[in-house]
mmCIF file of the C-alpha atoms, coordinates in Angstrom:
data_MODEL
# 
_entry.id   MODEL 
# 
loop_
_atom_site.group_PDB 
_atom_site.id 
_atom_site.type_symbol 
_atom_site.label_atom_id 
_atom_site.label_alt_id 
_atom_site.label_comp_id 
_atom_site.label_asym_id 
_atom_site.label_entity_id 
_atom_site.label_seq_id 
_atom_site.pdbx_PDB_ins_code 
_atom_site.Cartn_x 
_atom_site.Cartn_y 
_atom_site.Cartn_z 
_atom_site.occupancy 
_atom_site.B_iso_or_equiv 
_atom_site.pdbx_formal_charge 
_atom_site.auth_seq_id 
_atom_site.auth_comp_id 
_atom_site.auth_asym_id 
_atom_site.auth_atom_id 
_atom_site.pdbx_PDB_model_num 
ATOM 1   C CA . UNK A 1 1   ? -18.506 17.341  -8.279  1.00 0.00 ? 1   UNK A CA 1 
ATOM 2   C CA . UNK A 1 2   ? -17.591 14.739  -5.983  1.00 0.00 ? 2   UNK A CA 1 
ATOM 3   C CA . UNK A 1 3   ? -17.163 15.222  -2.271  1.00 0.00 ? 3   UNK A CA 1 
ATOM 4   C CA . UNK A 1 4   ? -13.092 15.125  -1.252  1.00 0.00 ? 4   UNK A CA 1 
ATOM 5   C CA . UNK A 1 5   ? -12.635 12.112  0.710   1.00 0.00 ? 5   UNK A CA 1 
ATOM 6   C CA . UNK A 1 6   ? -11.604 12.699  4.521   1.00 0.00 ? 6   UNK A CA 1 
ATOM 7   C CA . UNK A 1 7   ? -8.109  11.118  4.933   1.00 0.00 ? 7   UNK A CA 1 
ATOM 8   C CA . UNK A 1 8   ? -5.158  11.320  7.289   1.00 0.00 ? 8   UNK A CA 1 
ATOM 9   C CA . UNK A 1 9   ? -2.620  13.428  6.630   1.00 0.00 ? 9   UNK A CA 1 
ATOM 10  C CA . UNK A 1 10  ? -0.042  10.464  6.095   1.00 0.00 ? 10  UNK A CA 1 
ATOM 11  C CA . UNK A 1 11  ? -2.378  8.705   3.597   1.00 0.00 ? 11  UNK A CA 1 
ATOM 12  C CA . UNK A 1 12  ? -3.146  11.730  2.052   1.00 0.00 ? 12  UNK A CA 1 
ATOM 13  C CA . UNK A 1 13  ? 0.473   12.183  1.577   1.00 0.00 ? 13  UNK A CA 1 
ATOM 14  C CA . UNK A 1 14  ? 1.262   8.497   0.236   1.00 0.00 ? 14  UNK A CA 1 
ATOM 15  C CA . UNK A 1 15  ? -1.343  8.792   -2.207  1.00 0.00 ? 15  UNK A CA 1 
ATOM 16  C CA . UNK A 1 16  ? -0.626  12.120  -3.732  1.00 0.00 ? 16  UNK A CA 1 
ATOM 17  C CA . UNK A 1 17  ? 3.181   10.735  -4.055  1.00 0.00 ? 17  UNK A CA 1 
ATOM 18  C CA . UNK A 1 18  ? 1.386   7.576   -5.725  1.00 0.00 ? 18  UNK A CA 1 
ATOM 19  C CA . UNK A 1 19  ? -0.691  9.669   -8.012  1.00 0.00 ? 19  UNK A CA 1 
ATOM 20  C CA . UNK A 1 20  ? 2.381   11.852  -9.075  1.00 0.00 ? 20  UNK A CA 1 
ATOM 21  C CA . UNK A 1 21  ? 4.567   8.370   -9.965  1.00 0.00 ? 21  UNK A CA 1 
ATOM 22  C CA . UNK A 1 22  ? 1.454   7.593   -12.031 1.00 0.00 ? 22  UNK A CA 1 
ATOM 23  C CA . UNK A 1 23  ? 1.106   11.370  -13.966 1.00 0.00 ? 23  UNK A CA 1 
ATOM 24  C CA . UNK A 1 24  ? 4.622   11.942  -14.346 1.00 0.00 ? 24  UNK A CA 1 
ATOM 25  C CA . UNK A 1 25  ? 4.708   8.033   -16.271 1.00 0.00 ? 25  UNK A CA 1 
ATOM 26  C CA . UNK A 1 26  ? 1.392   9.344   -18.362 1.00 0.00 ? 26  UNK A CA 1 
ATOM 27  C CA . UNK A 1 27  ? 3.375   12.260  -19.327 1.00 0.00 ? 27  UNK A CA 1 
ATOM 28  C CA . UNK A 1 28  ? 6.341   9.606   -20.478 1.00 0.00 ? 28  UNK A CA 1 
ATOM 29  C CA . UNK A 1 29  ? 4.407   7.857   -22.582 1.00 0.00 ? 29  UNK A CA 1 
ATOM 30  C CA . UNK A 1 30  ? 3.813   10.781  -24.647 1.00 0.00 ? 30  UNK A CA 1 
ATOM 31  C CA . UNK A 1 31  ? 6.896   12.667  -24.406 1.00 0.00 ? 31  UNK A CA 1 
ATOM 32  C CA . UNK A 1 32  ? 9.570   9.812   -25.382 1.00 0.00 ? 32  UNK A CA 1 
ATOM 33  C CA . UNK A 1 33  ? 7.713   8.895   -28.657 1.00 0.00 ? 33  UNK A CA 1 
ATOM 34  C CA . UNK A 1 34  ? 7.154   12.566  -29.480 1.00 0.00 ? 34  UNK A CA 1 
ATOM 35  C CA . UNK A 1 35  ? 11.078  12.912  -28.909 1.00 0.00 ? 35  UNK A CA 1 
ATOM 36  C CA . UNK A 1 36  ? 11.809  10.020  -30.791 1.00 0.00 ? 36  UNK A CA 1 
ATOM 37  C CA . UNK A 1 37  ? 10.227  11.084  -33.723 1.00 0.00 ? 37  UNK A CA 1 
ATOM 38  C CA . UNK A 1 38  ? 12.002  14.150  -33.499 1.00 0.00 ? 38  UNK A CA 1 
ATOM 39  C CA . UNK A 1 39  ? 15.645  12.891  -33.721 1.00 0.00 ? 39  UNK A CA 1 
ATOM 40  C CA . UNK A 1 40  ? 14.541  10.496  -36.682 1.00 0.00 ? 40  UNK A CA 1 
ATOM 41  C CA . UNK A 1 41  ? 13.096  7.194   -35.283 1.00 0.00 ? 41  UNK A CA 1 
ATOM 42  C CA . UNK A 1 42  ? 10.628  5.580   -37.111 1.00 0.00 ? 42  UNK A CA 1 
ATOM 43  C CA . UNK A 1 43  ? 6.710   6.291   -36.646 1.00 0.00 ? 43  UNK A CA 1 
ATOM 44  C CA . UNK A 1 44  ? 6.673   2.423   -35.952 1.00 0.00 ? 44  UNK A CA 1 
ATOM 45  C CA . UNK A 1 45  ? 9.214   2.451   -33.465 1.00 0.00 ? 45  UNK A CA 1 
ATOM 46  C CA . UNK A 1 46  ? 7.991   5.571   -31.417 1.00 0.00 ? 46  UNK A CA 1 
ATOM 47  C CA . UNK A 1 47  ? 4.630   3.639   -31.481 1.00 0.00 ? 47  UNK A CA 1 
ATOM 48  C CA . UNK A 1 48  ? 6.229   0.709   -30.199 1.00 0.00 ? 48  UNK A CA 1 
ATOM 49  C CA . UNK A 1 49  ? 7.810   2.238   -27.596 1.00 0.00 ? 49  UNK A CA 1 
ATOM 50  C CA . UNK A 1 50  ? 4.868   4.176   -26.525 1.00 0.00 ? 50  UNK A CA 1 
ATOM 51  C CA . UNK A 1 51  ? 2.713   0.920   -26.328 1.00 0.00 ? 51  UNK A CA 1 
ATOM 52  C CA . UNK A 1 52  ? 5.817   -0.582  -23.929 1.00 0.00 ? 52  UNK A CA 1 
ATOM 53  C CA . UNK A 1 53  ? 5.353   2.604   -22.146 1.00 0.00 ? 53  UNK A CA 1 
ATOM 54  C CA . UNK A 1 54  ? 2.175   2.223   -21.392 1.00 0.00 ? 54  UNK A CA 1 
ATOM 55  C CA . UNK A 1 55  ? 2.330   -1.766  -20.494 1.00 0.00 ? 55  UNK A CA 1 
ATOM 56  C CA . UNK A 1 56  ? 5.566   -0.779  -17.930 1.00 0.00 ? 56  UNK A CA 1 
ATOM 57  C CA . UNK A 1 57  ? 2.816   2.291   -16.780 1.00 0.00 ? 57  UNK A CA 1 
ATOM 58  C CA . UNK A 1 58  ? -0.026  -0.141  -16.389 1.00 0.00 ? 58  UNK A CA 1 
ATOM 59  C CA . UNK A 1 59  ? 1.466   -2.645  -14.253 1.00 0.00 ? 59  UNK A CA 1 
ATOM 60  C CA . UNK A 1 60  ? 3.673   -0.236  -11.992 1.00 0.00 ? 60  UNK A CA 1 
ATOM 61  C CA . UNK A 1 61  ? -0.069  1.449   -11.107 1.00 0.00 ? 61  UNK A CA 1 
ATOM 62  C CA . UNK A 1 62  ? -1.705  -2.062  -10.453 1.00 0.00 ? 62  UNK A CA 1 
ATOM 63  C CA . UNK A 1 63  ? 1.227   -2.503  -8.124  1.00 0.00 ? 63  UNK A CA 1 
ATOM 64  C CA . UNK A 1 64  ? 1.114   0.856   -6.715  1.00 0.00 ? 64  UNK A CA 1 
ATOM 65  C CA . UNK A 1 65  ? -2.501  0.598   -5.678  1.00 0.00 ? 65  UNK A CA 1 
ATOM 66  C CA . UNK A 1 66  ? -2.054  -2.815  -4.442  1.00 0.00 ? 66  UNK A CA 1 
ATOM 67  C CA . UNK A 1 67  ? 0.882   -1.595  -1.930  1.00 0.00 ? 67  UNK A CA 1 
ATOM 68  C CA . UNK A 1 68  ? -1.035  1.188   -0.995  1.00 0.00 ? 68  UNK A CA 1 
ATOM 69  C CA . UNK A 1 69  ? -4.149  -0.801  0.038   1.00 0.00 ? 69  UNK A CA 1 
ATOM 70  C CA . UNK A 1 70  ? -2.107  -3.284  1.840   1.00 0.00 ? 70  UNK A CA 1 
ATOM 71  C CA . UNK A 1 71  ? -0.330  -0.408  3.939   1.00 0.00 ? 71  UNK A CA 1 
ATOM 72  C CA . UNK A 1 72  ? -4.056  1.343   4.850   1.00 0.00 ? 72  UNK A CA 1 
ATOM 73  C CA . UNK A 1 73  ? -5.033  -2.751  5.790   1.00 0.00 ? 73  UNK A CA 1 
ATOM 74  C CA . UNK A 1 74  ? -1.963  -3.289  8.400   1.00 0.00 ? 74  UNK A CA 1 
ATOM 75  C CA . UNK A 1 75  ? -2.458  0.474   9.187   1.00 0.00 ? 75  UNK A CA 1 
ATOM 76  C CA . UNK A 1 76  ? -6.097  -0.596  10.277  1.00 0.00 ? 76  UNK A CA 1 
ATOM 77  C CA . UNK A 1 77  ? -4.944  -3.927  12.019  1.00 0.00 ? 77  UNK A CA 1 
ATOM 78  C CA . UNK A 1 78  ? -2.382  -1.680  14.280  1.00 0.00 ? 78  UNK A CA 1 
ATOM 79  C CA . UNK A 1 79  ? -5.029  0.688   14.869  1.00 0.00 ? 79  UNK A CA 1 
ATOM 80  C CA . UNK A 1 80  ? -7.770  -1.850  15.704  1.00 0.00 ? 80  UNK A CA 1 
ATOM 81  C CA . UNK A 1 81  ? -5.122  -3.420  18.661  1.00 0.00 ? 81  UNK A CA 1 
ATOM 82  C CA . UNK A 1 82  ? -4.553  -6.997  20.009  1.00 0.00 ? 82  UNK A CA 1 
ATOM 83  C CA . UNK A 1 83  ? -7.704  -8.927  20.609  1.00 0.00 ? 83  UNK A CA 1 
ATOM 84  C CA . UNK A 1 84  ? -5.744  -11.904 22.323  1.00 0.00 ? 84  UNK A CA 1 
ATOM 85  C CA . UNK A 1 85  ? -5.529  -12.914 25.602  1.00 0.00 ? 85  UNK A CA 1 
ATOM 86  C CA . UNK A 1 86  ? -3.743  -11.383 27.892  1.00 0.00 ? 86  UNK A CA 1 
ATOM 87  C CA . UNK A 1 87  ? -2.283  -12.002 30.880  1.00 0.00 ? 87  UNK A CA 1 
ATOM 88  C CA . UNK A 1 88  ? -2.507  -15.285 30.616  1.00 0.00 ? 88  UNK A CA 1 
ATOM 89  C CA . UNK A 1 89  ? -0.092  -18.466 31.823  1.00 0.00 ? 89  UNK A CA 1 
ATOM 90  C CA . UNK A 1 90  ? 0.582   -21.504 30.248  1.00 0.00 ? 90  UNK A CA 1 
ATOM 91  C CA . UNK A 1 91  ? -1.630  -23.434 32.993  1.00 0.00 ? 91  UNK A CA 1 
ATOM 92  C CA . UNK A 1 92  ? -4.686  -20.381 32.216  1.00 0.00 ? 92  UNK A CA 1 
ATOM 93  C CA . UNK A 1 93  ? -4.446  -19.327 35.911  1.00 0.00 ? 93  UNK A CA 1 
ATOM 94  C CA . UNK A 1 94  ? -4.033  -15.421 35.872  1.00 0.00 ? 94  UNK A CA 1 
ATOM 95  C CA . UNK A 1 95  ? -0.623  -14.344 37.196  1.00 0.00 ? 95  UNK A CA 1 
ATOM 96  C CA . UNK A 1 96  ? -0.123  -12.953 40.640  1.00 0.00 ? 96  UNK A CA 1 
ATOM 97  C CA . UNK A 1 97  ? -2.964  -14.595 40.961  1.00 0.00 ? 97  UNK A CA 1 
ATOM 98  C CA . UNK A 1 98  ? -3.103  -17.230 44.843  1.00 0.00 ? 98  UNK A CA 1 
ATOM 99  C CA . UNK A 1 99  ? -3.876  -20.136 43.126  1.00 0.00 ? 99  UNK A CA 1 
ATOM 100 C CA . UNK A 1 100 ? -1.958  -23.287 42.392  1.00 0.00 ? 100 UNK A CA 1 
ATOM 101 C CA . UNK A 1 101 ? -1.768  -25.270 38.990  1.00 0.00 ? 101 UNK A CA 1 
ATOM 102 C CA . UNK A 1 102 ? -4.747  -27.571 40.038  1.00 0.00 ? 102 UNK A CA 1 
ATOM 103 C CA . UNK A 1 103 ? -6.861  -24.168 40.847  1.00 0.00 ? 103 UNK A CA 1 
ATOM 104 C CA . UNK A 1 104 ? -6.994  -24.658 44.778  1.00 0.00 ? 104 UNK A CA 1 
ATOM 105 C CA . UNK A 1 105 ? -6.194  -21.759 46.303  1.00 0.00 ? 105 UNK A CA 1 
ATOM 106 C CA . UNK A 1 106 ? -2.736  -21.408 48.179  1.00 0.00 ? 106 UNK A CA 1 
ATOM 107 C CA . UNK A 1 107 ? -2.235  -20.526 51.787  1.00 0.00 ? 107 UNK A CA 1 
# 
């Protein structure tokens, strides 16, 4: 058995709510054809439904995952902080700094 994966508590959070969306849709996609059946539907339309089920499933996981790794990459990009530079003018001299524009020093 696999290792658990060390996570933060917010991510650990996001992605149980993630995997829950995706479970509870699973469970849909047997459930409403089963109940279909049941109040007299056609075997070929329960199936039909179940396959559109299961496309709608599909693609809400693909974008589910996708959203999720986007938030953990700007998560990391907050986390990693501004590598710019700071404290900076337009002219490049460093403010408060005794130098003119021309970098002589002023008296």
């Amino acid at each position: 058995m696999p290792a658990p994966r060390a996570q933060a508590p917010e991510d650990a959070s996001a992605q149980d709510s993630a995997s829950d969306v995706v479970r509870w849709a699973a469970f849909s996609c047997v459930l409403v054809p089963v109940v279909l059946v049941g109040y007299g539907t056609s075997l070929a339309g329960a199936a039909g439904a179940a396959l559109g089920l299961v496309a709608v499933t599909g693609v809400c996981r693909v974008l589910l995952r996708q959203s999720e790794r986007g938030a953990a990459r700007l998560l990391a990009e907050q986390n990693a902080g501004h590598r710019g530079r700071h404290g900076r003018t337009a002219q490049g001299a460093h403010r408060g700094s005794r130098h003119s524009a021309a970098g002589a020093p002023v008296d």
